[in-house]
C-alpha positions in Angstrom: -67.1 -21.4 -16.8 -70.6 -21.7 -15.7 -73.1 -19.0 -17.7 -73.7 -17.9 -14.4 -70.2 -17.0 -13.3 -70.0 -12.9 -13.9 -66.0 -13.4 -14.6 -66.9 -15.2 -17.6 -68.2 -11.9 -19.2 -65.9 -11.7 -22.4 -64.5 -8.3 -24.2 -67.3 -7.1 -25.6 -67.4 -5.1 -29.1 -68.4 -1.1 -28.4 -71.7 -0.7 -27.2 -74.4 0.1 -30.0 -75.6 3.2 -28.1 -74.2 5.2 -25.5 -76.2 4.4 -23.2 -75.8 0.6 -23.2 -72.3 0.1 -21.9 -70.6 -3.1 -23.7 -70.2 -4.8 -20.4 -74.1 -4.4 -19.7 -75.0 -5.4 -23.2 -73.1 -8.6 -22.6 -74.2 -9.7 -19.7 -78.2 -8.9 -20.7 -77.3 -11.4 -23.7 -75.6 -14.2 -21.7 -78.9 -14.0 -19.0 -81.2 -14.0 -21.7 -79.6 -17.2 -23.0 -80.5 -18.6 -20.0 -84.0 -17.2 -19.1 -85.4 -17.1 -22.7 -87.4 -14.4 -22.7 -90.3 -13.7 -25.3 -88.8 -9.8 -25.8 -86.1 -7.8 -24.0 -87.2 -4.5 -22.8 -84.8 -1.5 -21.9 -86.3 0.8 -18.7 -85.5 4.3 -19.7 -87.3 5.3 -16.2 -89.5 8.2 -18.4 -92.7 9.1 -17.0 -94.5 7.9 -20.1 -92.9 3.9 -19.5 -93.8 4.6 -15.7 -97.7 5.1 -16.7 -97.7 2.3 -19.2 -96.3 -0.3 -17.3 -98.9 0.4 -14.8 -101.5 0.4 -17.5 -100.2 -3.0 -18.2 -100.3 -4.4 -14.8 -104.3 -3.1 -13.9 -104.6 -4.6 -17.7 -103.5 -8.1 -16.4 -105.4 -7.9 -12.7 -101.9 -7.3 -11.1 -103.1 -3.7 -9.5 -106.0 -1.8 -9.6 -106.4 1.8 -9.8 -108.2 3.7 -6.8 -110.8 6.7 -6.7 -108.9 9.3 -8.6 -111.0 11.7 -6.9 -109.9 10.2 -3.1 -106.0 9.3 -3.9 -104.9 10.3 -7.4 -103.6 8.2 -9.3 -102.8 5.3 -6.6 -103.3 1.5 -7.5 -103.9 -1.5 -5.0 -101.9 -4.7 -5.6 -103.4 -7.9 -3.8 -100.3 -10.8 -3.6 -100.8 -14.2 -4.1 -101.1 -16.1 -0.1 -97.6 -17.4 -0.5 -95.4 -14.3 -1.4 -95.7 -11.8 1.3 -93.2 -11.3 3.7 -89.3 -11.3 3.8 -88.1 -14.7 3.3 -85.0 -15.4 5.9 -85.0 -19.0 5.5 -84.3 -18.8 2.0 -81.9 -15.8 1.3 -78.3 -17.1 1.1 -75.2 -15.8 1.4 -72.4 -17.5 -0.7 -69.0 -16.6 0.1 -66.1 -19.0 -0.8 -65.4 -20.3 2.8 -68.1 -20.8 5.0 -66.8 -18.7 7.7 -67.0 -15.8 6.1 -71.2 -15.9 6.0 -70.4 -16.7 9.8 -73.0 -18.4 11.8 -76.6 -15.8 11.5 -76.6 -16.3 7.6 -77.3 -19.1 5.6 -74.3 -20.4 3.6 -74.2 -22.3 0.4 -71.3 -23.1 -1.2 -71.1 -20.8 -4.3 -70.7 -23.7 -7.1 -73.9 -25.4 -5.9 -75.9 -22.5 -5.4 -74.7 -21.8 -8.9 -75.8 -25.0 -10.5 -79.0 -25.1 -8.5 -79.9 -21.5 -9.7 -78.7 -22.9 -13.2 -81.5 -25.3 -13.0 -84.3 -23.3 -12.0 -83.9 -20.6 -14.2 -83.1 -22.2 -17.2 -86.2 -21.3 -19.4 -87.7 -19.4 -16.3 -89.0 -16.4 -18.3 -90.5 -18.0 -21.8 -93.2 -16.2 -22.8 -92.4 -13.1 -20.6 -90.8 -9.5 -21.4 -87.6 -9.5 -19.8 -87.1 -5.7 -18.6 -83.7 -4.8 -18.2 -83.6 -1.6 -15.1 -80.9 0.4 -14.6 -80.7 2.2 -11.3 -78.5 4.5 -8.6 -78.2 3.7 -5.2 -77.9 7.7 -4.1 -78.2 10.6 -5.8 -76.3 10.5 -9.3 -73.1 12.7 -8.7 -72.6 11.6 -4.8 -69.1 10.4 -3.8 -71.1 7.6 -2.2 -73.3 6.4 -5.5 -73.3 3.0 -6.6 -75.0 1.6 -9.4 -76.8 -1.6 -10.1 -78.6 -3.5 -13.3 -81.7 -5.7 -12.6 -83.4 -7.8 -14.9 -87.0 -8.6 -14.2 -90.0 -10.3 -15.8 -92.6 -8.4 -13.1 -93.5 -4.9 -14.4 -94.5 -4.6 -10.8 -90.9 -4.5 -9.7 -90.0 -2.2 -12.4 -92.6 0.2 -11.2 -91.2 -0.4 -7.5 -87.7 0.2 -8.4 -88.7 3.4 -9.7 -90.2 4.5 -6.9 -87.6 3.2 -4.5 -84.4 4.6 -6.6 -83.0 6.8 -9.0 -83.6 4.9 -12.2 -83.1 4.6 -16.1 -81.3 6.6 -18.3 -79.0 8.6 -15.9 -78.0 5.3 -14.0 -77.1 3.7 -17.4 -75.3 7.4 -18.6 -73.3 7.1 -15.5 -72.2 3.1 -15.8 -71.1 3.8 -20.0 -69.1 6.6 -18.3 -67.2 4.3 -16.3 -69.1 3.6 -13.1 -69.3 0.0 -11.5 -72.2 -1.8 -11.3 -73.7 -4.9 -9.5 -75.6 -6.9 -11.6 -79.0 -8.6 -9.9 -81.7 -11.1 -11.7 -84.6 -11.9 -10.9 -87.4 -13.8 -11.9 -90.9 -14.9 -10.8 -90.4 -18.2 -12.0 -93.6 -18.8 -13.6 -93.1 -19.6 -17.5 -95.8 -18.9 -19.8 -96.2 -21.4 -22.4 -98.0 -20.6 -26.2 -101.6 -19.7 -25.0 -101.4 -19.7 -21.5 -103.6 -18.2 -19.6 -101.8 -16.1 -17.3 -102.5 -15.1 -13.3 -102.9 -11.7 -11.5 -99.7 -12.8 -9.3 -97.1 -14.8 -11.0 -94.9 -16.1 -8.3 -93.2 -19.8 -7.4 -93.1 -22.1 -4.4 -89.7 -22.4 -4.6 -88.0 -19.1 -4.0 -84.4 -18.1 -3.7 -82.6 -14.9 -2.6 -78.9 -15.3 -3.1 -76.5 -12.6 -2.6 -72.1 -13.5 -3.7 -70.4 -11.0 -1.7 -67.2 -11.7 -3.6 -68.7 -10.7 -7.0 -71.2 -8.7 -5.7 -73.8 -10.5 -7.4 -77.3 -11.0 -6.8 -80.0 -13.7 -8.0 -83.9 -13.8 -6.8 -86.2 -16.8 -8.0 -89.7 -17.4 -7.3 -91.1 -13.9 -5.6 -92.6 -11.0 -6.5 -93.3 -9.2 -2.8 -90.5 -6.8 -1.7 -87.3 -7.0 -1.0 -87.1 -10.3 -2.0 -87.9 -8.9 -5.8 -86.9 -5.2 -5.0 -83.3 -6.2 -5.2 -82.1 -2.4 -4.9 -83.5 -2.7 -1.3 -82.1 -5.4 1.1 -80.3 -7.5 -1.3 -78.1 -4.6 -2.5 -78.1 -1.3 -0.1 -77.4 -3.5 3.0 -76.1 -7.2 1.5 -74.3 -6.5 -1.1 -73.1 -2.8 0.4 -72.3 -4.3 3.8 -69.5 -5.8 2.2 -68.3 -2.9 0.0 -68.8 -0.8 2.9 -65.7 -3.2 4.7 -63.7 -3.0 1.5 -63.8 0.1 0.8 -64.1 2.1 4.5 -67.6 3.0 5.1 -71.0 1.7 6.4 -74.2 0.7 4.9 -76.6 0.4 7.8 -80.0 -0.4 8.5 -80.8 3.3 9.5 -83.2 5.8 9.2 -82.0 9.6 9.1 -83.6 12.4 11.0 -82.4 16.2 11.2 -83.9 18.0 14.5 -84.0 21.5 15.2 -85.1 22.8 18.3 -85.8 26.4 18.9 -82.6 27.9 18.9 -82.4 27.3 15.1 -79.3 24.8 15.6 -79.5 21.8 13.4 -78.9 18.0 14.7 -78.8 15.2 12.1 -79.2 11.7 13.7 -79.1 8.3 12.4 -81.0 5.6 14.1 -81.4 1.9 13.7 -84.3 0.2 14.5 -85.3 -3.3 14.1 -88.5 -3.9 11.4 -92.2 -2.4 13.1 -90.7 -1.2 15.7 -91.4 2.5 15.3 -88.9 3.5 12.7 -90.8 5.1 10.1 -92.8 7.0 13.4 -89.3 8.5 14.3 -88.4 8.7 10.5 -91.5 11.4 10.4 -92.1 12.0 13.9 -94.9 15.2 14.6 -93.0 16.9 17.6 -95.2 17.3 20.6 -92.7 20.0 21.8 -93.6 23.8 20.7 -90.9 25.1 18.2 -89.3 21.7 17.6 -88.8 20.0 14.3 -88.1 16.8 12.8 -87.4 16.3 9.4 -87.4 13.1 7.1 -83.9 12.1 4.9 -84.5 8.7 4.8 -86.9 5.6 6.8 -85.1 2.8 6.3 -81.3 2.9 5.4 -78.1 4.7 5.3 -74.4 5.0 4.2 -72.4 6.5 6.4 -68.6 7.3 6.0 -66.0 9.8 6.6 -65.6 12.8 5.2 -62.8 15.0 4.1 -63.6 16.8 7.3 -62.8 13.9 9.3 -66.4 13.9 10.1 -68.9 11.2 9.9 -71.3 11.8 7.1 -74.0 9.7 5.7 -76.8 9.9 2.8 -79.9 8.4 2.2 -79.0 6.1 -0.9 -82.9 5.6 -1.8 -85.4 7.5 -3.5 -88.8 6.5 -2.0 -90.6 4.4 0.9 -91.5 0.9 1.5 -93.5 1.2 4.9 -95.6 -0.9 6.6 -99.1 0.3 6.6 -100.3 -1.5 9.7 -100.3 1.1 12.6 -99.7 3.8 10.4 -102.3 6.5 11.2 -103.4 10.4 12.1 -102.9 9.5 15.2 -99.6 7.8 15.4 -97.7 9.0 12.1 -99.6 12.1 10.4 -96.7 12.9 8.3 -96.8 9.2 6.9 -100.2 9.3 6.1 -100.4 12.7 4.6 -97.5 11.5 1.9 -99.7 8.6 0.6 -102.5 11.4 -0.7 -101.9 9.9 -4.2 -99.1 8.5 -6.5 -98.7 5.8 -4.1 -99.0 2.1 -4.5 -100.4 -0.3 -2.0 -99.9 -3.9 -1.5 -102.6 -6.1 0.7 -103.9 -3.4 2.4 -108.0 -3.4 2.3 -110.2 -1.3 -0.2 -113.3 0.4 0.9 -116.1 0.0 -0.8 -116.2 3.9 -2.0 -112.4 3.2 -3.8 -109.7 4.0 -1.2 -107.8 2.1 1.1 -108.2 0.8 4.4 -105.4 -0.8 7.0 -106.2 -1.5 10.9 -104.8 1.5 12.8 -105.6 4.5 9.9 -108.4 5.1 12.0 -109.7 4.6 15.2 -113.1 3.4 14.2 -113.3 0.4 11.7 -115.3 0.4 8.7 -118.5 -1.4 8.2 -117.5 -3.6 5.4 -114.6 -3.7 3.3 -113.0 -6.0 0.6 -110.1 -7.4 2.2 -106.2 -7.8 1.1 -107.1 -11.7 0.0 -110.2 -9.9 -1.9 -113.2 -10.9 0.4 -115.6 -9.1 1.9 -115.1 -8.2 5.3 -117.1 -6.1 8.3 -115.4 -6.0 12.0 -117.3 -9.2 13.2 -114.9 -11.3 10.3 -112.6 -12.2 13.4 -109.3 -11.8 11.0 -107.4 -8.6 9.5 -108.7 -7.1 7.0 -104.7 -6.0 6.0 -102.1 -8.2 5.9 -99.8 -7.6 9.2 -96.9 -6.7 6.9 -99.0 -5.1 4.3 -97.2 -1.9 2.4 -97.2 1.5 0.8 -94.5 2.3 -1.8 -94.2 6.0 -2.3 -91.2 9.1 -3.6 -89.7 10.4 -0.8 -90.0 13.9 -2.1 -93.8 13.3 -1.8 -93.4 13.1 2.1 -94.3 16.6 4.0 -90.9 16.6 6.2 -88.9 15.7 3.9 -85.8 17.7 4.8 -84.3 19.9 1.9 -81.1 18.8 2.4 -82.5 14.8 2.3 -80.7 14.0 -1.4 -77.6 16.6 -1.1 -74.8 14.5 -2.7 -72.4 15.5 -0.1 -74.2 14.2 2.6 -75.4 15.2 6.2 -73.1 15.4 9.4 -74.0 13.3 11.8 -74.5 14.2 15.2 -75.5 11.2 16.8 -76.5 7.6 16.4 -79.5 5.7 18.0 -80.1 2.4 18.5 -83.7 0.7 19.7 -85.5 -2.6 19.7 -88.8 -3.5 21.6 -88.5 -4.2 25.1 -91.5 -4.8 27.3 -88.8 -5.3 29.8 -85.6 -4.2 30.9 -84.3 -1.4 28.8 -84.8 1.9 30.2 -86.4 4.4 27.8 -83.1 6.2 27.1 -79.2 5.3 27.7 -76.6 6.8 26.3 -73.1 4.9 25.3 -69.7 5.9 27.8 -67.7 6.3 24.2 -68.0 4.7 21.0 -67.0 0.8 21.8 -69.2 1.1 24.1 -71.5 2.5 21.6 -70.9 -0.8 19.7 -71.3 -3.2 22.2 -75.1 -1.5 22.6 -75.6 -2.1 19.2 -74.2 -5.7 19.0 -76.4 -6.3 21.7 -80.1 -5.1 20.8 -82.6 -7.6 21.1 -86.3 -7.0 19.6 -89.7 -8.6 19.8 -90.2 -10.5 16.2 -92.4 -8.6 13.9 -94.6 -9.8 11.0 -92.0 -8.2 8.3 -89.9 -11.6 8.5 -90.3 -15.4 9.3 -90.8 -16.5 12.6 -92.8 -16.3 15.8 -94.2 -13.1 16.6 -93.4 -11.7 19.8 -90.3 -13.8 20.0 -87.3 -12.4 21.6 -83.9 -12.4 19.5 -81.2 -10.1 19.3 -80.9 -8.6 15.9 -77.5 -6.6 16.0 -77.7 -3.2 14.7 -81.0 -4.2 13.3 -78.6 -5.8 10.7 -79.4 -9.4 11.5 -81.1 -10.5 8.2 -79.2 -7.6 6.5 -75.6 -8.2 7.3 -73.5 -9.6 4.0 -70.7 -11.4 5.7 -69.8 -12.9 9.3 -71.6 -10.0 11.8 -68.3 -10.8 14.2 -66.3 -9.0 11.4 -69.2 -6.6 10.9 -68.6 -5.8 14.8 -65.1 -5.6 14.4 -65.2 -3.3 11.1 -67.7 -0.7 13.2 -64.5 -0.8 16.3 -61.8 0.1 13.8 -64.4 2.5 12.0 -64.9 4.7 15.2 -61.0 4.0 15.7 -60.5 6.2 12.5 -63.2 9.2 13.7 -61.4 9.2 17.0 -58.2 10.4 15.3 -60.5 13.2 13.6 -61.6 14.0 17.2 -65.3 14.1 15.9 -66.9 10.9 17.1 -70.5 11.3 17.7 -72.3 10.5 20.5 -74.4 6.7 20.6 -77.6 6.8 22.6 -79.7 3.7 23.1 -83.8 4.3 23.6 -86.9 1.8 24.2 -90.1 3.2 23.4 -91.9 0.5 24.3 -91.6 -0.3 27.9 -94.2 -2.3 29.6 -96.0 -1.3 33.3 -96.9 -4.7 35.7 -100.5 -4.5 34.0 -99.3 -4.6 30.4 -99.7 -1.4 29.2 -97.0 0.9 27.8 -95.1 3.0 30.1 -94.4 5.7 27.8 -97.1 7.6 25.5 -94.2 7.4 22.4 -95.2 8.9 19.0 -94.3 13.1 18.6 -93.8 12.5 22.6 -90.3 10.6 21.7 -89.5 14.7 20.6 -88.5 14.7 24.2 -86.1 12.4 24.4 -84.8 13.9 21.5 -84.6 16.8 23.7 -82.5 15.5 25.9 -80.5 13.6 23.5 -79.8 17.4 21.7 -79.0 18.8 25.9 -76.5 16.3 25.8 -75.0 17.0 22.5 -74.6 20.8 23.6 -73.3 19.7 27.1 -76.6 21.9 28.7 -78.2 18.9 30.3 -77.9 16.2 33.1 -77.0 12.7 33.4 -76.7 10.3 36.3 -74.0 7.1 35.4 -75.7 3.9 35.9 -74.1 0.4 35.1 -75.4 0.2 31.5 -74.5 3.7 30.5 -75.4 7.5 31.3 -79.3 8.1 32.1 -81.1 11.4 32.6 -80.4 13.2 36.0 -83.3 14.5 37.9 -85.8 16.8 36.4 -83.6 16.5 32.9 -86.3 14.7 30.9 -88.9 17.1 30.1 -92.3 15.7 30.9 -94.1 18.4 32.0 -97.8 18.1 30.4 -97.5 14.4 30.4 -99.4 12.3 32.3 -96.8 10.3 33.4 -97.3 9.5 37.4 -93.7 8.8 38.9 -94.1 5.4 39.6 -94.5 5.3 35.7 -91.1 7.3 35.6 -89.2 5.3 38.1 -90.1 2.2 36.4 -89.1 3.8 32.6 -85.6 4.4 34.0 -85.0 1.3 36.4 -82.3 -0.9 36.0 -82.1 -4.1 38.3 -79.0 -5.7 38.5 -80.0 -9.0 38.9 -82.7 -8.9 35.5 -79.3 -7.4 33.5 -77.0 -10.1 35.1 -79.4 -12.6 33.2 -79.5 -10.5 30.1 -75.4 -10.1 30.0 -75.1 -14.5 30.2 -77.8 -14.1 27.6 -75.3 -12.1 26.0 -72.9 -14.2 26.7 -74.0 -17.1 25.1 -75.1 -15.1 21.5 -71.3 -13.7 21.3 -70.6 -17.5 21.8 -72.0 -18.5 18.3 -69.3 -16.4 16.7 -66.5 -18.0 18.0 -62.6 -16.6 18.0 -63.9 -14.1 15.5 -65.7 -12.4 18.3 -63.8 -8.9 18.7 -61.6 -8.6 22.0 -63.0 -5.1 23.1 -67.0 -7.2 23.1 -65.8 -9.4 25.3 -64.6 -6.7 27.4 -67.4 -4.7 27.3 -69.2 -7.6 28.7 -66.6 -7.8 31.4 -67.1 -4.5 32.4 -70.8 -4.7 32.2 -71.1 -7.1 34.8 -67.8 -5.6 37.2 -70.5 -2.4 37.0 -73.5 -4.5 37.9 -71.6 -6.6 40.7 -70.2 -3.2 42.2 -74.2 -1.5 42.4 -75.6 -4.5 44.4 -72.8 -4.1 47.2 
C-alpha cells in the first residue's frame, strides 16, 4: 500500500513510553520516512517548551516580541504576501465516490491526491525539526472529546495549537489509554539544504489542504497562515468532525456559544452561526447596552452539539483559545475583545507602532501618525492602503477573555436554548425572524446568504449563500449535511425539548447606504426579545418568512431609531423574496436528488405564504 495510506499502519511492538502509544509511534516513523526530517521533536505542551519555541521563532525573524511594558509578553508575526488567507480553491475533499464531496467542495479522487501529496512531500522537511503535537479537541474527560496528532516543521503552529487547544502530554495520556485519534501533517514545504540560509516565513506556492473523510485524515502542504496550518481548527473541528458528527449522531458546527442572563437571574445558552466578519466574535463578547443584562463568552467560532441523556440538546466549545480577526475590532465595537489581548497574545499582520504595540484600522477612532505596516513598511494615514491586513489576526487562551463564562469548558456541556443563524444583508432580511418549528429552522439555515469577506478567496462584497455558515467547512455532500440536521431535530422532537431557531441581520442598509440598525451591545435587545420568546412573555406578528416582533415588543426605547428606520428593519416585500426563493431555487438545484424532500417543501410553502400576502 501507498506510505500514505493510514490502513497500512502495521502492529506495532509496545510503545517505549507510556505516553507514546505504539500506533502513534508508528505512524511518526512511517511520515518521517517520507518528509526526512533533520530531528523529531515530541510537544509535551509545558510552559517551559511554550517560551522556547517562541524564543526560537523571534530568534529566526518569524515574530517579534512587543513592549513588555504595553502588552506583556505578546509577539507580532508579519506573513510572507502569499500565505494569508483561507485557501478555498485548494482545500480538497477526498471521499471514494465523488458524490459524496457533493457539488460546494472540491473532489479529488483519493489515489491521486495520494500520489500527488506523495510527490510533494517526499523530502519536504530536510533540514527541519519535525515536531510531533498531540492535542484535544474539548476538554480532556468530555463525552464529546476527540483527539488528534499533528506533525509540523513551523514552531509557529506549534505555538498556535497551543493556544487554540488542549495540548501535549494529557492529549497523548488519553490516546495510550485507548482514545482515537486523527492523524494530520503538515508541512511548509520549504526544505533546507546544508547551509542554507533560511527566511522569516517559510511557506510554498503550491499549497494543499486535503481532508479523507473516510479515514479521517488530514494533509496540509505549502502554508503557514491559519487554518490552513492550524489543522485542529477548520480542517478537523468542522471537516473532519462534520463527518463524525453524521456517524456517530451529533453536530460540529460553525458556531459561536453565548449564555445570557437578563435580570431575573434565568440563564439562556444560545448557539449562533455566523458567516466569517460578519459580527460573530462581536456577539461572541457582546457589551450589553441593556441595564442588568449579561452576555458571557463559551466559545467564538465553533461548536459540537448533541443530545444528551436528558434528551436535551447540549453542546461544548471543543477549543481552547481565539483566532479573531483584528480588523474592526475595537473599544468601541468589541471592548471585551480588546481587553483579552492585554498580553500573552500573538498577532499576525496587524501594524506595530512605533512605541512597541500594535495597531489595526478600527482599534481606534483616530489613526496614528506613522506606523510600520503588516508588510514591514512605514506607513502614516496619507499611505492610501491598510496598514493591517483585511484578515489580519490575534490568537489568544480563551480563559484570558473577561466574559468568559465559568461554565465555558464544563465537560458536560451547556443546554441549549436556542440557535441563531445570520449573514450580512444590506437588503432583504429583516433584523430578526424567528423559524415556525425546527425544519423550518433548517431551511433558514440552508438558506443564508452573506456578503464575501476578506477571511477567504473571492470577491469582496459578493453575494453567496454559505449554508449554516458551513460552506467551506462542510466534510461531505451539504445535501446530506441538510438532511442529517432534519433527522437530528427528528430525534429532539421525540424528547419534546427542541429549541427554538431565530434568524437575525445586523446589518440592514437604509436607501442612502447607511446601516439601519446601531448593532454592537445594542443586538442585547434583540436578544431580549429572543429570551421574551423563550419564556412565552413577548409578542410576535406571523409574516410569510417566519414570526417577527409584534408592536412595541422590540425594546428600543433610548435609541435613536426614527420609525421609518423601524418599518424598513422589519419589512418584508413579497415581490424582493419571490426573487430570493427562485434564487433559492436554483442553489438547491446544484444538489440534485440528494436535495431533502422537506427543503423543497419549505420552498413550496414559502412562496404559497408570499402569493397568499399580495392578494
Amino acid at each position: 500500500m501507498t506510505l500514505l495510506d493510514r490502513t497500512s499502519i502495521p502492529n506495532a511492538p509496545v510503545a517505549e513510553r507510556r505516553q507514546r502509544p505504539a500506533e502513534v509511534d508508528v505512524w511518526v516513523s512511517q511520515i518521517a520516512q517520507l518528509l526526512e526530517p533533520a530531528e523529531i521533536r515530541w510537544v509535551d505542551g509545558s510552559t517551559r517548551e511554550r517560551h522556547e519555541l517562541l524564543q526560537l521563532l523571534v530568534s529566526t525573524g518569524t515574530i517579534e516580541q512587543l513592549n513588555p511594558d504595553l502588552r506583556p509578553y505578546s509577539f507580532l508575526a508579519r506573513s510572507a504576501e502569499s500565505d494569508v488567507a483561507r485557501l478555498e480553491s485548494r482545500t480538497f475533499i477526498c471521499t471514494e465516490h465523488e458524490a459524496d464531496a457533493g457539488p460546494t467542495n472540491n473532489w479529488r479522487e483519493p489515489a491521486a491526491m495520494r500520489a500527488e501529496l506523495e510527490g510533494v512531500m517526499r523530502g519536504a522537511m530536510r533540514g527541519r525539526t519535525m515536531y510531533v503535537v498531540p492535542f484535544a479537541m474539548g476538554p480532556i474527560g468530555s463525552p464529546m472529546a476527540r483527539f488528534g496528532v499533528q506533525v509540523t516543521d513551523s514552531p509557529y503552529v506549534v505555538v498556535s495549537i497551543g493556544t487554540m487547544t488542549r495540548m501535549g502530554d494529557a492529549a497523548l495520556d488519553a490516546i495510550a489509554r485507548g482514545a482515537s485519534w486523527v492523524p494530520a501533517v503538515h508541512s511548509v514545504g520549504a526544505p533546507l539544504a546544508p547551509g542554507q540560509q533560511d527566511v522569516p516565513w517559510p511557506c510554498n506556492d503550491t499549497k494543499y489542504i486535503v481532508q479523507f473523510p473516510e479515514t479521517r485524515e488530514i494533509w496540509s502542504y505549502g502554508s503557514a497562515y491559519g487554518g490552513n496550518a492550524i489543522l485542529a481548527k477548520k480542517a478537523y473541528a468542522l471537516r473532519i468532525a462534520s463527518v463524525m458528527a453524521r456517524d456517530e449522531g451529533w453536530l460540529a458546527e460553525h458556531m459561536l456559544l453565548i449564555k445570557v442572563t437578563p435580570p431575573s437571574g434565568k440563564s439562556y445558552h444560545l448557539a449562533a452561526a455566523f458567516p466569517s466578519a460578519c459580527g460573530k466574535t462581536n456577539m461572541a463578547m457582546m457589551t450589553p447596552s441593556l441595564p442588568g443584562w449579561k452576555v458571557e463568552t463559551i466559545g467564538d467560532d465553533i461548536a459540537w452539539l448533541w443530545i444528551g441523556a436528558d434528551g436535551r440538546l447540549r453542546a461544548i466549545n471543543p477549543e481552547a483559545g481565539f483566532f479573531g480577526v483584528a480588523p474592526g475590532t475595537g473599544m468601541r465595537t468589541n471592548p471585551t475583545a480588546v481587553d483579552a489581548l492585554w498580553g500573552n497574545t500573538i498577532f499576525t499582520n496587524v501594524a506595530r507602532t512605533d512605541d512597541g504595540d500594535v495597531w489595526w484600522e478600527g482599534l481606534t477612532d483616530e489613526k496614528p501618525a506613522r506606523l510600520t505596516d503588516w508588510r514591514g513598511e512605514q506607513w502614516t494615514p496619507d499611505s492610501g492602503r491598510p496598514a493591517a491586513h483585511p484578515n489580519s489576526r490575534f490568537t489568544v487562551s480563551a480563559r484570558q477573555c473577561p466574559s468568559i463564562a465559568e461554565d465555558w469548558d464544563d465537560p458536560e456541556g451547556v443546554v441549549i436554548d436556542a440557535i441563531i443563524f445570520g449573514g450580512r444583508r444590506a437588503s432583504n432580511v429583516p433584523l430578526v425572524v424567528e423559524a415556525r418549528d425546527w425544519d423550518h429552522g433548517v431551511f433558514m439555515g440552508a438558506t443564508i446568504a452573506s456578503e464575501q469577506t476578506a477571511a477567504a478567496e473571492g470577491t469582496v462584497g459578493e453575494l453567496r449563500r454559505d449554508p449554516f455558515a458551513m460552506l467551506p467547512f462542510a466534510g461531505y455532500n451539504m445535501a446530506d449535511y441538510f438532511a442529517h440536521w432534519l433527522d437530528f431535530g427528528r430525534r429532539l422532537r421525540r424528547s419534546a425539548r427542541v429549541p427554538r431557531v431565530f434568524q437575525v441581520n445586523w446589518f440592514r442598509k437604509g436607501a442612502d447606504g447607511s446601516f439601519l440598525w446601531p448593532g454592537f451591545g445594542e443586538n442585547a435587545r434583540v436578544l431580549e426579545w429572543m429570551v421574551g420568546r423563550l419564556d412565552g412573555q413577548i409578542g410576535a406578528v406571523d409574516s410569510p418568512i417566519g414570526s417577527l416582533p409584534s408592536d412595541g415588543a422590540l425594546n428600543v426605547e433610548g435609541l435613536e431609531l426614527d420609525e421609518a428606520a423601524l418599518t424598513e428593519l422589519f419589512r418584508v416585500d413579497p415581490a424582493a423574496f419571490e426573487a430570493e426563493a427562485d434564487d433559492i431555487e436554483a442553489f438547491f438545484a446544484t444538489f440534485g436528488d440528494r436535495l431533502p424532500v422537506e427543503l423543497s417543501r419549505q420552498l413550496t410553502l414559502l412562496r404559497d405564504r408570499l402569493a397568499a400576502a399580495q392578494q
